[in-house]
C-alpha positions as CSV (number, residue, x, y, z in Angstrom):
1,X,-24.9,36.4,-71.6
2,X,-23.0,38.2,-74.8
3,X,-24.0,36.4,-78.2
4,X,-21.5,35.4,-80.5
5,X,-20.3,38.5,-82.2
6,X,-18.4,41.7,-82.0
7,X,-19.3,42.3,-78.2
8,X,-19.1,39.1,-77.1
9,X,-15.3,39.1,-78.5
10,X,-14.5,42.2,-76.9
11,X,-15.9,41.7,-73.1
12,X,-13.7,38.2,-73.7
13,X,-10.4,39.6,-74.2
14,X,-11.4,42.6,-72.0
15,X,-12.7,39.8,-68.9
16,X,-9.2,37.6,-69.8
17,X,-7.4,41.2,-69.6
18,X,-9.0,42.1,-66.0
19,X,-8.5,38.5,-64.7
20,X,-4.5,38.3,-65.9
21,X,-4.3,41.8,-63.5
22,X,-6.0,40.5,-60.3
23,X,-4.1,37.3,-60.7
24,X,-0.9,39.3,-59.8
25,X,-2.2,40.0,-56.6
26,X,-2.2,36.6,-55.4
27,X,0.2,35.2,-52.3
28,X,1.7,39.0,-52.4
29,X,1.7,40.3,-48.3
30,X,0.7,43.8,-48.2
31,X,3.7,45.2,-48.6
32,X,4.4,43.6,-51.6
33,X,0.9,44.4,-53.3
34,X,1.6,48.3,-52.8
35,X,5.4,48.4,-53.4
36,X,6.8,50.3,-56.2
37,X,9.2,48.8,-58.1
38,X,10.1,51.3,-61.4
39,X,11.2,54.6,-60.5
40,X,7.6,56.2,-61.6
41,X,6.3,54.5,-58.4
42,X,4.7,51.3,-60.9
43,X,2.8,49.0,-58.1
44,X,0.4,46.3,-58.5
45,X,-2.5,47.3,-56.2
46,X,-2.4,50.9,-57.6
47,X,-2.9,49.3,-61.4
48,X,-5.8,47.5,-60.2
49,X,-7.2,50.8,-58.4
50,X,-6.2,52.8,-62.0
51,X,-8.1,50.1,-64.0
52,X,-11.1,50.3,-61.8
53,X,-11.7,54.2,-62.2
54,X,-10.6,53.9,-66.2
55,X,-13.7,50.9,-66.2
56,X,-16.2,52.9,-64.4
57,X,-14.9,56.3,-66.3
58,X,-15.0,55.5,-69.7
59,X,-18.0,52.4,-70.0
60,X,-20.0,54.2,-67.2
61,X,-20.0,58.2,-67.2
62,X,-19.1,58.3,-70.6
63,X,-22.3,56.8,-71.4
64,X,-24.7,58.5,-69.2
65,X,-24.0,55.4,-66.8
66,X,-23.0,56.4,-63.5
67,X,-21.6,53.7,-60.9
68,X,-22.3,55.9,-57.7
69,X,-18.9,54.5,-56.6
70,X,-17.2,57.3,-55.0
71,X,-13.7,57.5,-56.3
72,X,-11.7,60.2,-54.3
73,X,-8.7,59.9,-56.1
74,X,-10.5,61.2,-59.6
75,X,-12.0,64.5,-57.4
76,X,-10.0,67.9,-58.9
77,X,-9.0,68.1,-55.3
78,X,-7.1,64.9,-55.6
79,X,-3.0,64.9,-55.7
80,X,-1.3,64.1,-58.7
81,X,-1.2,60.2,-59.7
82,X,-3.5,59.0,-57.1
83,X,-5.4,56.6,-58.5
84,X,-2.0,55.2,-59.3
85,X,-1.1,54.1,-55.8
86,X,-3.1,52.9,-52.5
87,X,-3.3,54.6,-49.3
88,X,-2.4,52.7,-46.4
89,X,-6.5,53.4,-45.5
90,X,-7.5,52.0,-48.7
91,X,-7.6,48.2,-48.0
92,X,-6.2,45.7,-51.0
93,X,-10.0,44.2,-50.9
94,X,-11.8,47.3,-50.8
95,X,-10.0,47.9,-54.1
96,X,-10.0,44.4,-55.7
97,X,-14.0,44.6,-54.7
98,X,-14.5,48.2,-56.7
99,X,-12.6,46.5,-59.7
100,X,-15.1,44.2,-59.7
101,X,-17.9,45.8,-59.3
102,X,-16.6,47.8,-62.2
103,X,-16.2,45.2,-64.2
104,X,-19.9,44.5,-63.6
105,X,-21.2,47.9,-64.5
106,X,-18.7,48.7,-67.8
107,X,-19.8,44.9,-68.7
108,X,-23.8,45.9,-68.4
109,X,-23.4,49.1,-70.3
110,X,-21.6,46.8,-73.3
111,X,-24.5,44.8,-72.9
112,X,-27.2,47.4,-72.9
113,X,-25.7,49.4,-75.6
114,X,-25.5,49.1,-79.0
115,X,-21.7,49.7,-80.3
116,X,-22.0,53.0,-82.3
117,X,-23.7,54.8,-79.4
118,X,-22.1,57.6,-78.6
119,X,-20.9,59.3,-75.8
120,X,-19.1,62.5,-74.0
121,X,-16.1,61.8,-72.2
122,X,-16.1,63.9,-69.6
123,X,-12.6,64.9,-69.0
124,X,-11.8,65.4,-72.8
125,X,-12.1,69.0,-74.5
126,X,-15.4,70.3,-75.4
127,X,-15.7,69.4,-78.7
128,X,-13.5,66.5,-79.4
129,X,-15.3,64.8,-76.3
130,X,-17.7,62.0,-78.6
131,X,-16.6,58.7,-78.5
132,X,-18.7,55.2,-79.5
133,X,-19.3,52.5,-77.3
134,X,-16.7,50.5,-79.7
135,X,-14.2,53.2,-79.4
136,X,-14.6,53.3,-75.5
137,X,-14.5,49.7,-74.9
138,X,-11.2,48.7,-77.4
139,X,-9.5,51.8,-75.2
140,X,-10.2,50.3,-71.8
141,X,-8.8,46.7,-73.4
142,X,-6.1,48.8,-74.4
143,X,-4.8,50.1,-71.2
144,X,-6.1,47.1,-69.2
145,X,-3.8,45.1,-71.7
146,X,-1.1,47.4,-71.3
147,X,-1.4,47.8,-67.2
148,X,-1.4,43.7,-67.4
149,X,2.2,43.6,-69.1
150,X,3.0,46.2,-66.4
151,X,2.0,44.1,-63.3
152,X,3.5,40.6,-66.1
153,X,7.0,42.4,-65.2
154,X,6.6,43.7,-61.5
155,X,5.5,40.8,-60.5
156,X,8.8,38.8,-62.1
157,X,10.6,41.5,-60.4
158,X,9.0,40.1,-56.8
159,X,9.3,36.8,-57.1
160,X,9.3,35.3,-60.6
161,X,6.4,34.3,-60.9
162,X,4.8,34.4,-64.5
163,X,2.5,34.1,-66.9
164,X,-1.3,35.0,-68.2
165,X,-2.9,32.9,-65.3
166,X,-2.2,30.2,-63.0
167,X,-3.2,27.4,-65.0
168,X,-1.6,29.2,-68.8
169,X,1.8,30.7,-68.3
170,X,2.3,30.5,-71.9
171,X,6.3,30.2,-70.8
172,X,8.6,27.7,-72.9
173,X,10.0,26.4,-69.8
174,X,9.4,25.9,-65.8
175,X,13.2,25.2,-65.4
176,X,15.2,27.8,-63.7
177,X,18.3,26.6,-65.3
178,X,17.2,26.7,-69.3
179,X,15.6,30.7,-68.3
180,X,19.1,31.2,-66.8
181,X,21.4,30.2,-69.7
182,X,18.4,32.0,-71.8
183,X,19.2,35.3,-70.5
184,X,22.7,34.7,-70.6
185,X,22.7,34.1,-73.8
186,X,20.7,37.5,-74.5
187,X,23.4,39.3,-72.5
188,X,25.9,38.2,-74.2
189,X,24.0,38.9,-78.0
190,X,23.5,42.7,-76.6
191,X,27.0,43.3,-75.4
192,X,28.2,41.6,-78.9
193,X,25.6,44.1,-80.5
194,X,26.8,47.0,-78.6
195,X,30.6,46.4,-78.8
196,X,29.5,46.4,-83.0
197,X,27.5,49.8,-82.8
């Protein structure tokens, strides 16, 4: 276990992060796991499959820490966007698994490492391709964080189902009628806004 202190901080918010994105998954069929629902093709099993390369990427290889995972997707063979989306081959718990076995290896290079190591990234330009340990791990929180508000909205898209987990939605209300007149009342404060523009 982490002590108290600047890691132990991060892997928290980074472990909350991870956990608010898997939650999404749950009670979806198939179907709806791997839909897309923006025009860009935005789908909740093909976040988690993104954050699990950007895990084992940048608080694995970065570091000198290879996973052994094979990740096909990440090969310079690989089509455009595919870690962005799953294959009807690629099973929802094959993925969910490598997430977390991700999450296991990023979470033992944090632990083995002191912050200000420094590593190569191997996709950046020669040159500009050093990064810390601290660097690496508040960028993954980043885009995990990010990719979590992603898969916040898809998922209200689906079904309406919110929140940060199922035991916090960190919502004012549960009633369907006061997030009704809510948005109303939004609507009409934008068209009042735009009519004034």
């Amino acid at each position: 276990m982490t002590p108290p202190g600047p890691k132990a901080d991060l892997l928290r918010y980074l472990r909350s992060a991870r956990e608010a994105l898997l939650w999404k998954l749950d009670g979806l069929s198939e179907y709806d796991a791997r839909r897309p629902l923006t025009p860009t093709g935005t789908n909740l099993l093909g976040l988690v499959k993104h954050a699990a390369g950007i895990e084992l990427g940048y608080l694995g290889d970065t570091f000198g820490r290879p996973s052994g995972e094979e990740l096909p997707w990440l090969s310079e063979a690989a089509e455009t966007n595919a870690d962005m989306w799953a294959t009807p081959e690629e099973s929802r718990a094959d993925i969910v698994g490598l997430y977390r076995r991700a999450w296991a290896h990023a979470d033992a290079t944090v632990e083995a490492l002191p912050l200000d190591t420094v590593g190569r990234v191997p996709w950046w330009p020669s040159g500009r391709d050093e990064v810390t340990l601290h660097h690496a791990v508040v960028r993954v929180l980043a885009d995990t964080q990010r990719h979590a508000g992603h898969a916040d909205v898809v998922r209200e898209l689906m079904d309406g189902a919110t929140g940060m987990d199922r035991g916090d939605t960190s919502m004012p209300s549960d009633d369907p009628a006061w997030w009704e007149e809510h948005r109303a009342r939004v609507e009409r404060a934008a068209r009042e806004a735009g009519q004034r523009a």
